[in-house]
N, C-alpha and C positions, 0 to 999 in steps of 0.2 A: 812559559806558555804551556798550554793544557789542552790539546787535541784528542779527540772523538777519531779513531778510525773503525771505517765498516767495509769491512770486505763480504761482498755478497756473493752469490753462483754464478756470474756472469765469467765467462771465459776471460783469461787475463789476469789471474790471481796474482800473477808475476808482479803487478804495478803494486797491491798495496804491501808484500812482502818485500819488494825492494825500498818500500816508501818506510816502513816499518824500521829495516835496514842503517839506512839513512839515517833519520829520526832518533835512532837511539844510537847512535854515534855523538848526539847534541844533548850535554847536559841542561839546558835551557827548555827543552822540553820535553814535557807529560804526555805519555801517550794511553789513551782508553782505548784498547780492543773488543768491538764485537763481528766476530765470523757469522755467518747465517749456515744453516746446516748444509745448504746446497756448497757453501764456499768451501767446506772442509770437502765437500768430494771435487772439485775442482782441483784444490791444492792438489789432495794425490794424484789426480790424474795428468794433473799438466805441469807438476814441478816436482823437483826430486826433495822436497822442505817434506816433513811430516808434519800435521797439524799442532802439535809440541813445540816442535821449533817454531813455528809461526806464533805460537801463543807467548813463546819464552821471549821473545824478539819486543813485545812491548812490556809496561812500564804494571799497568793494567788488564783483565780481561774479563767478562760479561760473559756471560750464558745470553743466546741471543732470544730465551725463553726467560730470563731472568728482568721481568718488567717493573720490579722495584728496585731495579740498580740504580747507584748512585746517578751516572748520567741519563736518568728518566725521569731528571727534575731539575727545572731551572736554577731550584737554591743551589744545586752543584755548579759553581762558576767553571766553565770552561772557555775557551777564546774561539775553539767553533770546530765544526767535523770534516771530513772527508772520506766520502765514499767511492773505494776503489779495489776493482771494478763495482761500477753501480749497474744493476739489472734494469731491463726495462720492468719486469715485477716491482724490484723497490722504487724504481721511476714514480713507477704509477702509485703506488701505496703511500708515497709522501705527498705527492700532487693531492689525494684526497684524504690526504689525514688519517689513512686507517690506523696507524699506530699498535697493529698488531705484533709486533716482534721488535726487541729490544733497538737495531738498525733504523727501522721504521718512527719509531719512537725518540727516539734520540734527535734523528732530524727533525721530527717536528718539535720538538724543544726550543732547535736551534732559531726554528723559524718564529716561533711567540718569543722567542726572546730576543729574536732580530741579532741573531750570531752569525756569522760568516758560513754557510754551507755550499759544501763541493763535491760536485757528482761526475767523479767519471765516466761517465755513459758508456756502454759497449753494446751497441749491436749494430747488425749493416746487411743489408740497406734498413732503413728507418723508412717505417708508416707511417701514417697521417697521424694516429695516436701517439706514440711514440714523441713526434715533432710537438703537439697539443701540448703532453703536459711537458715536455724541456722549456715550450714558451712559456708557460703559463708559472711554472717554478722558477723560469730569469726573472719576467714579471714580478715576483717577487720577494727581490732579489738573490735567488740562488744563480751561482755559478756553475755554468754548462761546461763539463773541461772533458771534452773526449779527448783519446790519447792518439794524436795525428803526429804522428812523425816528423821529423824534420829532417834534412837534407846539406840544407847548407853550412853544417857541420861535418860533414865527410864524416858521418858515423861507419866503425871499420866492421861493425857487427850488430847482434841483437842488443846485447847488454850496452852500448852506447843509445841505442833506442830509447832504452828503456830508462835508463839512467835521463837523458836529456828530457824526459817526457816530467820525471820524477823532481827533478831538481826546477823544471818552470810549474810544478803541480803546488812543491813547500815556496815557490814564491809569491805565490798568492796568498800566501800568510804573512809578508814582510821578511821570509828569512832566505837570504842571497846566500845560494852555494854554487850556484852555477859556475865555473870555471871558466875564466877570462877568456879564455880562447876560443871557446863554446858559444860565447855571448856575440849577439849578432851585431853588427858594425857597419855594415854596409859592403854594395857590391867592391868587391876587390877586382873582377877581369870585364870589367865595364866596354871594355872596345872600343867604340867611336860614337858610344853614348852622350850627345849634346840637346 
């Protein structure tokens, strides 16, 4: 398999370097890196990764100025992207096709070629904009995967957050890594629930 990742400036740079992580643990798949320039100053500032090590961690990487890269055209078969953190910026830039920066570009590849794309949205509260184009990119057919926690996992910290966010994000690719015990099953302390 052959993934597209795009890490943009949105805070949260954590999801696509732990998703990175991950991913290149699995020789089954290809990963394409494009960072946006905002994302490399995020990484410094909110994780202790240098932008080397983020770049070393895939398979591939792109200049996110680099608009004649291989994944900026359909003939490069890929199985489809994920952008995480996705910006409300690149939100909106895929919503109208601007396709100005390699990120932007790529997803809309994914979209004339009707390839699997996933955005993990970060920001909050969300405007009426913001909400527009998330509908109007499910509309057709992109997947809206903000990163909302879970709970009924008894995560003991951040990195079980994160990880649990990470591991249902590559399942929407068909690849199960979730850990059995992690997987949801139903209530266990139900009471007098009839």
């Amino acid at each position: 398999m052959k993934l597209i990742i795009g890490i943009s400036g949105a805070t949260g740079a954590i999801f696509g370097i732990r998703l990175l992580e991950i991913l290149k643990d699995r020789s089954d798949v290809e990963t394409h890196l494009v960072m946006s320039q905002w994302a490399t100053t995020t990484i410094t500032e909110e994780t202790h990764y240098t932008v080397n090590e983020v770049r070393n961690l895939a398979d591939f990487y792109y200049s996110p100025k680099n608009l004649g890269a291989a994944i900026s055209s359909g003939s490069f078969n890929v199985d489809g992207m994920i952008i995480a953190p996705c910006s409300m910026k690149s939100l909106a830039s895929i919503r109208m096709g601007l396709a100005d920066n390699l990120i932007s570009r790529a997803a809309d590849v994914m979209l004339k070629e009707e390839k699997k794309l996933v955005l993990m949205t970060r920001e909050t509260p969300l405007n009426s904009i913001h909400l527009e184009n998330m509908l109007k990119l499910s509309q057709m057919g992109v997947t809206i995967f903000p990163p909302m926690p879970a709970f009924y996992n008894h995560p003991q910290n951040l990195n079980d957050l994160v990880d649990h966010i990470i591991y249902r994000l590559i399942s929407q690719f068909g690849i199960d890594i979730l850990p059995k015990e992690k997987v949801w099953t139903g209530f266990t302390k139900q009471g007098n629930l009839r």
